[in-house]
C-alpha positions as CSV (number, residue, x, y, z in Angstrom):
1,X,-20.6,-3.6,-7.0
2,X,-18.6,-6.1,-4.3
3,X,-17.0,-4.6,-1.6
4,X,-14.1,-5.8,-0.8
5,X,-11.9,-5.2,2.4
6,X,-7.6,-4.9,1.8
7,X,-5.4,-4.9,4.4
8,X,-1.7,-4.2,3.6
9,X,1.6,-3.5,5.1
10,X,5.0,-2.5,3.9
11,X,8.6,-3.5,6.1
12,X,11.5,-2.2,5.8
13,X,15.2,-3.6,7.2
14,X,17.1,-0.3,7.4
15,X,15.9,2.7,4.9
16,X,16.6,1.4,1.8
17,X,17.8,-1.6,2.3
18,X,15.5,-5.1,1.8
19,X,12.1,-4.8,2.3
20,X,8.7,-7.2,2.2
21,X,4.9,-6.2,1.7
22,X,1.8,-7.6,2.2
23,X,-2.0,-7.6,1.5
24,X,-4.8,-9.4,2.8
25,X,-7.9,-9.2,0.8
26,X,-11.0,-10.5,2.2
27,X,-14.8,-10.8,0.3
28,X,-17.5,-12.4,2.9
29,X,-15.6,-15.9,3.6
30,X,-12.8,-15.2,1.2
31,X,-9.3,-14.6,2.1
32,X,-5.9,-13.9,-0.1
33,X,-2.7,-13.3,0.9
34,X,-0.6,-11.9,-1.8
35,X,3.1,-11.0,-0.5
36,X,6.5,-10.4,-2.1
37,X,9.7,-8.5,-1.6
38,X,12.5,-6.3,-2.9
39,X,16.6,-6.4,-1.9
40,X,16.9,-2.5,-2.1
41,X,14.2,-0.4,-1.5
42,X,12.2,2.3,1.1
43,X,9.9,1.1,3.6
44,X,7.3,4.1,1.7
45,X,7.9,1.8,-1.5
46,X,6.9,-1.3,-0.1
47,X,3.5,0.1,1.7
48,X,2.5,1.5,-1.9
49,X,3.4,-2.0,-3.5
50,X,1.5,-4.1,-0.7
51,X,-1.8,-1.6,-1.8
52,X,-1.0,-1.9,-5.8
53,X,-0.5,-5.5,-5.6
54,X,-3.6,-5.9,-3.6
55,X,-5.4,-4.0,-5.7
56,X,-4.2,-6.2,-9.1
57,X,-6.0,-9.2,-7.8
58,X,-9.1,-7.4,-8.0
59,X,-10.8,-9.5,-10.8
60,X,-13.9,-6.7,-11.8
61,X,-14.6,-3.6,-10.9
62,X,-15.2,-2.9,-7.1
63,X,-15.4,-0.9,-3.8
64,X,-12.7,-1.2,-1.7
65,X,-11.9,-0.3,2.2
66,X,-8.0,-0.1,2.0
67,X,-6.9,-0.4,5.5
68,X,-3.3,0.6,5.8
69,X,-0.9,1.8,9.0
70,X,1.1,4.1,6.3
71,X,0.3,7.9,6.8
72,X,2.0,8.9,3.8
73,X,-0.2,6.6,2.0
74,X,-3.8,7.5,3.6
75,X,-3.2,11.1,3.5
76,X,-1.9,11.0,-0.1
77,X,-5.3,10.8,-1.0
78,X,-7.7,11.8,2.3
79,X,-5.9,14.7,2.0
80,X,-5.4,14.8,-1.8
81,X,-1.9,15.5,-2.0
82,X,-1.6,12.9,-4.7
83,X,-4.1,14.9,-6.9
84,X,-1.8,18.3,-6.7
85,X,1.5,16.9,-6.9
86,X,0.0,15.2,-10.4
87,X,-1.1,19.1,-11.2
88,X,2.1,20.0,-10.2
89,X,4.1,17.8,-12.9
90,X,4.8,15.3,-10.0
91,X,6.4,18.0,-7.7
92,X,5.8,18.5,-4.0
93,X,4.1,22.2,-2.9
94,X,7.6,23.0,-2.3
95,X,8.9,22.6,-5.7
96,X,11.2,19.2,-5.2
97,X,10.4,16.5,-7.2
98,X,7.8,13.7,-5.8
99,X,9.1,10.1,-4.6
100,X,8.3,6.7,-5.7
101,X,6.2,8.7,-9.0
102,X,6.2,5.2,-10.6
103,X,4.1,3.9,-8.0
104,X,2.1,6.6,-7.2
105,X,1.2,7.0,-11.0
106,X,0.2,3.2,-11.1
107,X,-2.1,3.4,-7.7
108,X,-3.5,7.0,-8.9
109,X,-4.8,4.5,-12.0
110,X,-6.2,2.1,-10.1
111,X,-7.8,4.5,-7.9
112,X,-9.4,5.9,-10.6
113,X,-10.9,2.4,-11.6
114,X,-12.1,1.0,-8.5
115,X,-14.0,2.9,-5.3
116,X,-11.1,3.2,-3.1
117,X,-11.8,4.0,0.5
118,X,-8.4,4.9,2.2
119,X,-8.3,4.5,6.4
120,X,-5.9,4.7,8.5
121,X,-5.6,2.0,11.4
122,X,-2.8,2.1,14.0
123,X,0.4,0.3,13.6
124,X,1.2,-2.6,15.6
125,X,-1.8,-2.3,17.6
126,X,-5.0,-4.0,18.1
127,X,-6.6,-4.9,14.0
128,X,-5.7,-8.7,13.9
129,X,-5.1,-8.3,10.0
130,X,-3.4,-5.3,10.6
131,X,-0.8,-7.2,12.3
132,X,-1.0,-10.3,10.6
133,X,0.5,-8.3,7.2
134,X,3.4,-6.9,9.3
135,X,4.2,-10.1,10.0
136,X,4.5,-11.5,6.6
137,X,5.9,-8.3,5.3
138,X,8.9,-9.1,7.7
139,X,8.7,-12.2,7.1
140,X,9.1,-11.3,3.5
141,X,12.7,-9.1,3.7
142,X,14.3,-11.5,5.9
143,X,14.0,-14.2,2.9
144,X,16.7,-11.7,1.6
145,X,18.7,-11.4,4.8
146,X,19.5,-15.3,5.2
């Protein structure tokens, strides 16, 4: 099985508002860049699209270290949250209805498909790739602002 290594980022301008994402895939010397954006939407949204759409390009079955700044999206699944609130008819441990289901329903299939190794780097810090998707995720919603 190849091991593949995604970085991604989500950007928001103002919560919703437009927003841009990124992913950064890279397999021994490869590299893909797959971005996009949204005119109204959550910065949360665009961090699970830059993962999903990451993910898509994956052309077999694989193991992936998904490297990603977002909290909410690392500890969905290190600290399987995503697994009860799916239990749970898509409703948080106190009762109110999930967020951004659509998303989480499409990533929860995909995680179930591929070896999907979640970690959490710092935002805006030192990982080179890290930073590099922020930068085309901005990038990405200002498209919208001109």
């Amino acid at each position: 099985m190849k091991t593949v290594n995604i970085y991604t980022d989500g950007a928001c301008s103002g919560n919703p508002g437009p927003g841009g994402y990124c992913a950064i895939l890279i397999y021994g010397e490869h590299e893909k860049i797959i971005s996009g954006n949204e005119l109204e939407t959550t910065n949360n949204r665009m961090e699970l699209l830059a993962v999903i759409k990451g993910i898509e390009c994956l052309k077999e079955i694989c193991e992936v270290n998904l490297y990603s700044d977002s909290q909410y999206v690392v500890d969905a699944f290190n600290q399987e949250w995503v697994f009860g609130w799916e239990l749970n008819g898509w409703k948080t441990a106190g009762k109110k209805q999930v967020k951004n289901i659509d998303l989480w329903q499409k990533l929860l299939e995909q995680y179930r498909t591929h070896k999907i190794n979640f970690i959490k780097v710092k935002g805006h810090a030192d990982n080179e790739h890290n930073n590099r998707c922020d930068k085309i995720a901005v990038s990405e919603y200002k498209k919208l602002e001109q």
